[in-house]
C-alpha positions in Angstrom: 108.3 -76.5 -188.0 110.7 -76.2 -185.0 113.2 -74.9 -186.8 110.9 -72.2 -188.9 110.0 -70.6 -185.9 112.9 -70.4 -184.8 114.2 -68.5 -187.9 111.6 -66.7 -187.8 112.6 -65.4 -184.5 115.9 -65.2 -184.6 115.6 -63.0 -187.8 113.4 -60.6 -186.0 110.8 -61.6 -188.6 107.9 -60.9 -186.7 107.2 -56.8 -186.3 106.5 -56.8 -182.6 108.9 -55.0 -180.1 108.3 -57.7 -177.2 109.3 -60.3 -180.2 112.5 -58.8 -181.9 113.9 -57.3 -178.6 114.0 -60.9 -177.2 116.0 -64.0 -177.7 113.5 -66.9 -178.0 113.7 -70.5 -177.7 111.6 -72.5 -179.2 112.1 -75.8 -177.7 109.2 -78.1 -178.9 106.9 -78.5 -181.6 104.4 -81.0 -181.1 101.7 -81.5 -183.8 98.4 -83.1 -184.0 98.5 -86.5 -185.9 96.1 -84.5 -188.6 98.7 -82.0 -188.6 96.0 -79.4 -188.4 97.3 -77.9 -185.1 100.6 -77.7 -183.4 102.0 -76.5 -179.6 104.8 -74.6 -179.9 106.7 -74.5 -176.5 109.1 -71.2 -175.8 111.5 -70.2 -173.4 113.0 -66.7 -173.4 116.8 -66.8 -172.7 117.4 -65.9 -169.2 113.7 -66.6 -168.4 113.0 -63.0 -168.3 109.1 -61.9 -169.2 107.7 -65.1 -170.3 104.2 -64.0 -169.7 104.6 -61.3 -171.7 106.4 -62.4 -174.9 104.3 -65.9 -175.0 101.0 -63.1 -175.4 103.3 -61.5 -177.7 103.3 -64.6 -179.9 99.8 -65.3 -179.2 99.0 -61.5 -180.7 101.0 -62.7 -184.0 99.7 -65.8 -184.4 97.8 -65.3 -188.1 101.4 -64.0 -189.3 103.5 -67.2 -188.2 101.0 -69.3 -189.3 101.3 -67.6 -192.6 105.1 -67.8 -193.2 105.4 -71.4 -191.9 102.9 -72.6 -194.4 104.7 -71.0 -197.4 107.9 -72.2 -195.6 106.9 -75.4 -195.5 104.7 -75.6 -198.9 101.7 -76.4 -196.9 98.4 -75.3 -198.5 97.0 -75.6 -194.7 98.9 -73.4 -192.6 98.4 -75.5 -189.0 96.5 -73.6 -186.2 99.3 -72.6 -184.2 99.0 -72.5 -180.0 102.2 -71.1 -178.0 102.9 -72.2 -174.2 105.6 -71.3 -172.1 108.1 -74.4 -172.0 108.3 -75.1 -167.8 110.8 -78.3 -168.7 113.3 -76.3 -167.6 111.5 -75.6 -164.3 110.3 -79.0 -163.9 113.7 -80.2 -164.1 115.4 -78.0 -161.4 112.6 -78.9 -158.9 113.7 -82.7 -159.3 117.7 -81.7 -159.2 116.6 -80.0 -155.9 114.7 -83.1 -154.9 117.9 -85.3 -155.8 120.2 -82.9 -153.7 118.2 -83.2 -150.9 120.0 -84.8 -148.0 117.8 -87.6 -147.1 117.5 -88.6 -150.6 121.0 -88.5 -151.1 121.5 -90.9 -148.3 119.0 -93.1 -149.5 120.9 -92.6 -152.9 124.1 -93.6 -151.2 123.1 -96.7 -149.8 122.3 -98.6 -153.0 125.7 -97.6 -154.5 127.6 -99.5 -151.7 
């Protein structure tokens, strides 16, 4: 399913002008064990207007939906829900955290 969206993006499939004038990441897929929904998690490249292309998504919805059940032979297309992916985020806050001086020194000590 991942990798649908992502085709589906990177083709400029979808006819919304937030959509096609951005490059899109979809980074995660995870699915209900029913597979009757699924979280798609995006990340615009360079980060720029993720509120705003994440609603854009959200607005074509019924469309995605569509073409990843055909894509997928599916006769239930999965309800779709898209979230911004803040891994990327979450993972610079704990590089900063590691960089830190006094955790660095407490990082040094076990080394030696």
């Amino acid at each position: 399913m991942r990798h649908i969206l992502s085709e589906l993006l990177a083709r400029q499939e979808v006819h919304d002008e937030t959509v096609s004038a951005a490059n899109i990441a979809v980074t995660e897929v995870r699915m209900t064990p029913d597979l009757r929904n699924a979280t798609a998690y995006v990340k615009p490249l360079l980060g720029k207007e993720e509120d705003e292309i994440v609603s854009a998504l959200r607005q074509n919805t019924a469309y995605l939906q569509k073409e990843v059940a055909k894509r997928l032979g599916l006769k239930f297309a999965p309800k779709l829900m898209f979230r911004p992916d803040e891994s990327f985020d979450e993972a610079d806050r704990i590089e900063k955290l590691l960089r830190d001086p006094k955790v660095a020194r407490d990082l040094g000590d076990e080394e030696e």
